[in-house]
N, C-alpha and C positions, 0 to 999 in steps of 0.2 A: 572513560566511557561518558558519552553525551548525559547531561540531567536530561529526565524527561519530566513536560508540564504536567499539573493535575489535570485528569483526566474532565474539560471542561465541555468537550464538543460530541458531536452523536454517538450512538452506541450502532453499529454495523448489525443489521437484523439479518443474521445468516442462519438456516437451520442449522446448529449445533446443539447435542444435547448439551455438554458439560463448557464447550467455551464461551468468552464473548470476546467481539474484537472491535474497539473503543477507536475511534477516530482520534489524535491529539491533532493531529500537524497536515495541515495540507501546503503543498511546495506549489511552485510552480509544476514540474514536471512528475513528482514524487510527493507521498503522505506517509504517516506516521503513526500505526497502530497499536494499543496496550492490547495484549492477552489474556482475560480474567478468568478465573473460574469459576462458573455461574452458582454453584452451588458455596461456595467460602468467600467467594470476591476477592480472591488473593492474584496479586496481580505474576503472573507467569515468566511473560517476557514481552516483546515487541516486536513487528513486522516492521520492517523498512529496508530500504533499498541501498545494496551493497554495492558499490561503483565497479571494484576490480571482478564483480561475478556480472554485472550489467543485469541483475535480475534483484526483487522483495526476499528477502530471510527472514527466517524466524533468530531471534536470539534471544536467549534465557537470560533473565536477572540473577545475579550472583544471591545467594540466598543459605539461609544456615539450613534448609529443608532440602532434601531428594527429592527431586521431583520426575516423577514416573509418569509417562504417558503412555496408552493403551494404541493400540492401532490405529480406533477411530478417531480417537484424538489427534493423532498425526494425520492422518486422513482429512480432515477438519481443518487442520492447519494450511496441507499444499494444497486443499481443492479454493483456501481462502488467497492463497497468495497465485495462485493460476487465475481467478476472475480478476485480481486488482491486475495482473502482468495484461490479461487479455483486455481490458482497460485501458492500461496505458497504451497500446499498439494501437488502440480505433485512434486514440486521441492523436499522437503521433503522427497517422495516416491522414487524419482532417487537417493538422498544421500543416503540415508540406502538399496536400493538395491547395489548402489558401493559399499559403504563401506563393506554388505554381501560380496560381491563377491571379496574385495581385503583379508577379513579375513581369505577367504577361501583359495586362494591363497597363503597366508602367512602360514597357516596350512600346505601347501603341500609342500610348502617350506621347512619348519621346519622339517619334517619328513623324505625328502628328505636327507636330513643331517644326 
């Protein structure tokens, strides 16, 4: 399993009652989020991006504790990894509209010669 950094960069201000989800890692195309529990601070697990599912998971740190989550909590968790998915797709959509349009550009260029 990946080390993860101390938790050094923003805290994600999402309405959650009991979670928080901690910014570590921003990629180029993908980031990298700790899971806390706003009431203990004990760290959960971490959202990041799974290649062979092409979508953000949740996945839990190995821990000598059971950890139990309630609905809303799971709730909490896919409505947080549905805005980062929805996210990535605008961003996605703006690179390959650039990229069209520098192609395009470079075409006119070329011909221009």
């Amino acid at each position: 399993m990946e080390q993860v950094r101390e938790e050094k960069t923003m805290e994600h201000f999402m309405k959650s009652k009991w979670l928080k989800f901690i910014l570590i890692s921003i990629g180029c195309k993908t980031s990298i989020w700790i899971v806390k529990n706003k009431k203990t601070d004990e760290r959960l697990g971490m959202i990041k991006w799974y290649a062979k599912w092409r979508q953000y998971c949740f996945i839990l740190f190995p821990s000598k504790y059971e950890f139990i989550f309630a609905q809303s909590c799971l709730r909490d968790i896919a409505d947080f990894i549905k805005e980062q998915m929805d996210k990535r797709k605008i961003r996605k959509v703006r690179a390959k509209s650039i990229s069209k349009i520098s192609r395009k550009e470079a075409r006119k260029a070329v011909r221009k010669i």
